[in-house]
N, C-alpha and C positions, 0 to 999 in steps of 0.2 A: 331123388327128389329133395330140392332142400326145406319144403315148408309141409307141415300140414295139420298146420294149428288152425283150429275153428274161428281165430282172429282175422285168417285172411276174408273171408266173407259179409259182406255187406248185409244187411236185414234185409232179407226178403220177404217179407210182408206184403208191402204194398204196391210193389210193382204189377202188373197184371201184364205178365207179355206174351204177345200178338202171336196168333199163330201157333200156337203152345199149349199142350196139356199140362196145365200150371201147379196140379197138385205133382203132378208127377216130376218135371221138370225143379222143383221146388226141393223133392226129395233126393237128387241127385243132380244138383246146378252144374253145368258146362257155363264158363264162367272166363274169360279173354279177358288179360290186363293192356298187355299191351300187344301190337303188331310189327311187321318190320318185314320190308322183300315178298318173297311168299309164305310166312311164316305168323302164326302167332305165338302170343307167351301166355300159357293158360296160367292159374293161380297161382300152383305148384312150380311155375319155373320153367314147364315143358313146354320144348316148342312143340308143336303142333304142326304140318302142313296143310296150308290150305287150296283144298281140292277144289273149293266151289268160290274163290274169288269173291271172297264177303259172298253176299246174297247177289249172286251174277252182277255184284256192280263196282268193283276195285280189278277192271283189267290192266292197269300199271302197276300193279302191285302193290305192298302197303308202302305208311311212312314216307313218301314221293315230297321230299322237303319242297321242291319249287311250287309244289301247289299250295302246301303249310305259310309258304313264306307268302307265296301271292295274298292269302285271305289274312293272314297277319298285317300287311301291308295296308290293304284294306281298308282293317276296322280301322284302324288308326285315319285311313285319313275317310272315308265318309261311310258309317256303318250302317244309316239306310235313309233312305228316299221316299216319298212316297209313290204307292205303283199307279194310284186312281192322279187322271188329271197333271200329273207332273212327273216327270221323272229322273233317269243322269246317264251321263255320256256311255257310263259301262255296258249299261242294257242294250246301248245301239252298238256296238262293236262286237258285243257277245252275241249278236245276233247274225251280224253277219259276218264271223268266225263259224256260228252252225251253221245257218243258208251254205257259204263256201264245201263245206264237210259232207251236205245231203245230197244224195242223188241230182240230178239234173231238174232244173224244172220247181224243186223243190226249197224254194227261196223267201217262204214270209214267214217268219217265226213268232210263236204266238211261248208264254214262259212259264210255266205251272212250277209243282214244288215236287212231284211223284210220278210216278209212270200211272198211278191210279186219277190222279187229275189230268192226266195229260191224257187217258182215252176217253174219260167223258167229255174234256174240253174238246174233242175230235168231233166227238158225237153231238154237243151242241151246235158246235162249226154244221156240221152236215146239214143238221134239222133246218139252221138259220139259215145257212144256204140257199137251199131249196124255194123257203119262206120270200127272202131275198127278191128268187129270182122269178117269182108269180105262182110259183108249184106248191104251195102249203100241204095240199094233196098227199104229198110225199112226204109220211112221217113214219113210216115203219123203219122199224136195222133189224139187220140178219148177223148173228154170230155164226161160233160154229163150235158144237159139243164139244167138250173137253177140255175149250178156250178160258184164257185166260186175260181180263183185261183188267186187276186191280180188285179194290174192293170197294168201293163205291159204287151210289145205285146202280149209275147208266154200267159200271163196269161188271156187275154180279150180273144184270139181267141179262145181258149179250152175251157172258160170261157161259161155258157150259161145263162148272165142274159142280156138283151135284152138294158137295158138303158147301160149299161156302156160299150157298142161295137158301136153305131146306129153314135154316134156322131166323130169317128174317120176314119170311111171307112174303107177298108181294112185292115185287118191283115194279121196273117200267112195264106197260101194256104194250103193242104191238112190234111185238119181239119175236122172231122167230129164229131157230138156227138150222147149219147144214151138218152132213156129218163127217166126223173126223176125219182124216187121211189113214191112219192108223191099220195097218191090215197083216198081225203075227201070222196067220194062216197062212200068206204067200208070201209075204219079208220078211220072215224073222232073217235075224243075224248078216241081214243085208250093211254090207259096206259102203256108209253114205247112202246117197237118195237114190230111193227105192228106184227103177224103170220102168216099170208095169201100172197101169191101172190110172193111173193121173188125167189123162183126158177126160174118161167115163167118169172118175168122181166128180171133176168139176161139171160135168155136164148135168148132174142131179141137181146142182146148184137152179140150173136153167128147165130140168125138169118138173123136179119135187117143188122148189118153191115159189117158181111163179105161177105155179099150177096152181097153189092154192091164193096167191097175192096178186092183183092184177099187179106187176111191175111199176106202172106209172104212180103206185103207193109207197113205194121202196125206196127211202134216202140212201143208206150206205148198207155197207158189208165190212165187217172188221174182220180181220183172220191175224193170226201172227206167223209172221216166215215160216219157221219152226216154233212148236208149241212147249215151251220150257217148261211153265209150272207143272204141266199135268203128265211130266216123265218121258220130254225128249223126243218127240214125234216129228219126225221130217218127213215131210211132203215125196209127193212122187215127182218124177222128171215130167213137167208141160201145166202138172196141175196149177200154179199161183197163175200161168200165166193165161190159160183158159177161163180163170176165173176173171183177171182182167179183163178178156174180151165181151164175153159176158156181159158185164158190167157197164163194161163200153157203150154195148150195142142198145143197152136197156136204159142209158143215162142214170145209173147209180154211181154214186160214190164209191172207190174200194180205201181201207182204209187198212193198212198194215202197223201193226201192234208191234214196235221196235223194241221194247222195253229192255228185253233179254238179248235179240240178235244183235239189235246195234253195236257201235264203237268194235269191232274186229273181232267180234266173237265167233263170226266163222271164216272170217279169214278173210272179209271183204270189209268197208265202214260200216255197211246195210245187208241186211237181206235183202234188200229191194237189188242191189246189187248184184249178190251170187245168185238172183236168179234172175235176173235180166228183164225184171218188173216194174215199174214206176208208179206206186199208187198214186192216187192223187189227194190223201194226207198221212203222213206218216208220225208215230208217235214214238217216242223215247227219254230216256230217263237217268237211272243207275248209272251206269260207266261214264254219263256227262261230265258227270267231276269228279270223276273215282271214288265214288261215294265217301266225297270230305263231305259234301252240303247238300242237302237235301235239294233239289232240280231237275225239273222237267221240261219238255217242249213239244210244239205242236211244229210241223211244219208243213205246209200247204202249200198246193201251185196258186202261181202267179192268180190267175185268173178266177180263181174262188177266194183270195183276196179282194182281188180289183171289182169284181162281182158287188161286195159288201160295199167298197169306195164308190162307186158309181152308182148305186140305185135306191143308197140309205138318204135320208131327204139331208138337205143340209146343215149342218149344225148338230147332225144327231150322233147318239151314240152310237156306232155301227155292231159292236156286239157286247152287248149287256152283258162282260162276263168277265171274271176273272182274279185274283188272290191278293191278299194283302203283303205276301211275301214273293209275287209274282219279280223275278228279274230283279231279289235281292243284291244288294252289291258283291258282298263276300261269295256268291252263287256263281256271279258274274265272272269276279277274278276268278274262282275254282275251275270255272268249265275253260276260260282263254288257256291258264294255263294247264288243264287235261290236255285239251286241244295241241296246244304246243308239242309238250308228250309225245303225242302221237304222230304229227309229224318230223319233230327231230328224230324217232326211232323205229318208224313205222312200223308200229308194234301189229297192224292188220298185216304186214308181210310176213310179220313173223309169226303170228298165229297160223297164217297157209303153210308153209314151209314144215310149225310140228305137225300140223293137223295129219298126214302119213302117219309117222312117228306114234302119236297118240292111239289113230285106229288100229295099229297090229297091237299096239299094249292091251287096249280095250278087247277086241276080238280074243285075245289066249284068254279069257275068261270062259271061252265058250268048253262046254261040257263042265262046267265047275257044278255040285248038286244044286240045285234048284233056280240052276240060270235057265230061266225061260225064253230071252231074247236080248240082244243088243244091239243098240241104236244109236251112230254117232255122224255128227257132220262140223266141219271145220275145229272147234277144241271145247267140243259138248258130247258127253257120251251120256245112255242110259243103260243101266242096267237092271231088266223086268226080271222079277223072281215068281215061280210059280205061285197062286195064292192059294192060303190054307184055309178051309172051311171051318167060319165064323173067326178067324184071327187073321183078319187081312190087315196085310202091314206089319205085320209081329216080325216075319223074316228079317223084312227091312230095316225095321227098327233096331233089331239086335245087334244085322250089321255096322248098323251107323254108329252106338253104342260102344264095339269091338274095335269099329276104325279110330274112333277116338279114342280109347285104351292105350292104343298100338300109334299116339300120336300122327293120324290123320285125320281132317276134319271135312266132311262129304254129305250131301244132301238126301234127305229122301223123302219121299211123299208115295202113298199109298207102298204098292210094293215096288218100287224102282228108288233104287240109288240114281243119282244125277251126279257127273262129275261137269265140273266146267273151270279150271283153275285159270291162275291169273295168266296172262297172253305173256307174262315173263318169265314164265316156267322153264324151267331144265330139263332137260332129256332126265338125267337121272334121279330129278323128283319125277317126271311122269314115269319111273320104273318104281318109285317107291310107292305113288299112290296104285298103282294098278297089283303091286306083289304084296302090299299093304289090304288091298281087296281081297284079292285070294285067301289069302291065310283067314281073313275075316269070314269070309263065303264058308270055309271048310270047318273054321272053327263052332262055328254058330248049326251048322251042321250038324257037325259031330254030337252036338252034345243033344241033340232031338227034342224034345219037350223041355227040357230043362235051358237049352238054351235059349227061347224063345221068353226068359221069363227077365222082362228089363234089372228086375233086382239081381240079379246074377252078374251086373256090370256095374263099374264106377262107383267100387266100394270105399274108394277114399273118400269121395265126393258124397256117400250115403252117410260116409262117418262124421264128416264137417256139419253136412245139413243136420244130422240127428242131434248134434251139441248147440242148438242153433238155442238162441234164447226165445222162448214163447211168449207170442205178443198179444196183448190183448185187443 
């Protein structure tokens, strides 16, 4: 290591970052100067690999100069617009560069700044919809436990992960959800999506809660492909697509939550995709511009556009809604050239092609201590750890702690490690993060109570922060 002088570190005082047990985080900062390929450069110099492609949203890997260059380009010649009432050339070409890229069908692009705007903006889209088309009636959405759709109202309340709703009280009202796909009892350690059970579950959809909803009260249904924040959960073989029919039959909306699947995370552009489903609006985010610039997007069928244009009286706004950094210009160049990206190097072929590759590195985890299950579909793996009574998540924790030690850098949430590296990965970094795991697994292990205890890791990083000057 060439540095490890307390001068590398910024004052951390006032930051308050998201997502984070900040006293703790605080006392032992993980801390990325620069990036580069699939690597970062933590403080000290070490590269690092990155196992989880930014936060699921750099699947070209870092430092992608054409993208740098494009929004350099940019500022320079028009840095913004206004989004209300007037706009510029970029916004209409970057839109239909995404229309081109989505599924069929799926052709009117609507521009947020998040995956967290971009599913409520779904969810307004629905409600308006409905309203639109004489149905007001219809204001209920159905999520579905475990989901994940951002952190905004409409996306907590449809939302079903338990810690990130419990601290804010109420959200929206007529909210109900379904339940998970998730079934360790009959799939654990299932290779890709599960076979069993997917018809029946979605048929509860059509059971459980229109029993309790007359239907004709029901705008949409959100689910996401595969369920990423809440530890990797792939659907069974028929379920997405029974929940379509469904839907169909009862005139709801279905509305698929792209945020994480999209741009070739499993080996397709979409989920909608590998499972041979076409919602009718789909939302996405992250990988839009390899998270250079914060952007999102709604994309909708034809016809629930045309809906709005046809039956809003004339002159009027057709939907009251939308961002002051909506369809940024510097967003605009980002996403043309991600986009480019991906089709000079069809980096979704090349995600299908490791995805093999990936599942037998992932699967020899199996019998490691405390591996309770694993879960992977195109170049997304979970790894579920048994949980310990009253220290749920400690396992996981320690591991993610140890993988960074051992300069790997990997996800976790509750007890499951998440891998999802960038689509530009190497066979023999996907041997480093997986033999990088192991040793992690067995070390943290080994050491029983003692290693379960985060101070027992990233003692350089305890020693910087401890010399940190105290602010008032």
């Amino acid at each position: 290591m060439k540095n490890t002088s307390t001068d590398l570190l910024p004052d951390l005082s006032h930051y308050w970052v998201p997502f984070t047990a900040n006293r703790q985080f605080k006392s032992m900062p993980r801390l990325f100067k620069a990036a580069r390929g699939n690597y970062y450069t933590a403080m000290d110099d070490r590269q690092v690999l990155d196992g989880t492609a930014g936060l699921w949203c750099v699947p070209a890997g870092h430092g992608r100069e054409e993208i740098a260059t494009a929004v350099g380009k940019q500022l320079l010649t028009l840095d913004y617009a206004p989004a209300f009432q007037s706009s510029h050339p970029l916004a209409f070409e970057a839109a239909s560069r995404v229309a081109d890229y989505m599924p069929k069908g799926l052709d009117r692009i609507f521009f947020t700044n998040s995956g967290s705007e971009s599913a409520d903006t779904a969810l307004k889209i629905a409600l308006a919809y409905h309203r639109v088309c004489g149905n007001p009636l219809r204001n209920k959405l159905i999520g579905r436990e475990r989901g994940y759709h951002g952190v905004n109202f409409g996306g907590i309340s449809v939302g079903g992960i338990a810690g990130n709703r419990k601290a804010f009280g109420n959200a929206l009202s007529g909210v109900d959800h379904i339940r998970h796909p998730l079934d360790i009892a009959n799939n654990a350690f299932t290779k890709g999506v599960p076979q069993d059970g997917g018809i029946a579950l979605a048929n509860e959809f059509e059971l459980r809660i229109l029993a309790l909803h007359d239907p004709a009260t029901i705008a949409a249904l959100i689910v996401e492909p595969m369920q990423g924040s809440a530890g990797v959960i792939v659907p069974p073989a028929g379920y997405l697509k029974r929940l379509s029919e469904i839907c169909t039959q009862y005139g709801i909306l279905l509305i698929f939550d792209e945020v994480i699947t999209g741009f070739g995370r499993l080996g397709t552009k979409f989920g909608a995709d590998y499972f041979d489903v076409i919602p009718d609006i789909l939302t996405c985010a992250k990988g839009l511009t390899n998270g250079v610039v914060p952007m999102g997007a709604v994309a909708v069928k034809r016809e629930i556009y045309d809906a709005f244009m046809e039956k809003s009286p004339t002159g009027a706004i057709e939907l009251p809604h939308g961002y002051t950094y909506s369809a940024i210009p510097i967003a605009c160049a980002a996403a043309i050239a991600t986009l480019d990206i991906f089709k000079q190097e069809k980096l979704e072929d090349r995600a299908a092609s490791l995805s093999p590759y990936l599942e037998v590195a992932a699967h020899s985890l199996k019998g490691l201590p405390m591996v309770k299950d694993i879960r992977n579909i195109g170049l997304v793996v979970g790894i579920e750890f048994e949980s310990i009574a009253g220290k749920v998540g400690a396992f996981a924790f320690a591991v993610y702690l140890k993988c960074y030690e051992l300069g790997l850098h990997v996800r976790y949430t509750g007890d499951i490690i998440a891998i999802s590296p960038p689509l530009t990965i190497e066979k023999h970094e996907i041997d480093r993060i997986f033999s990088t795991l192991s040793d992690a697994i067995k070390y943290v292990a080994n050491q029983g109570e003692t290693g379960l205890n985060a101070n027992n890791y990233l003692k350089i990083e305890q020693s910087w922060a401890a010399h940190q000057p105290i602010q008032s």
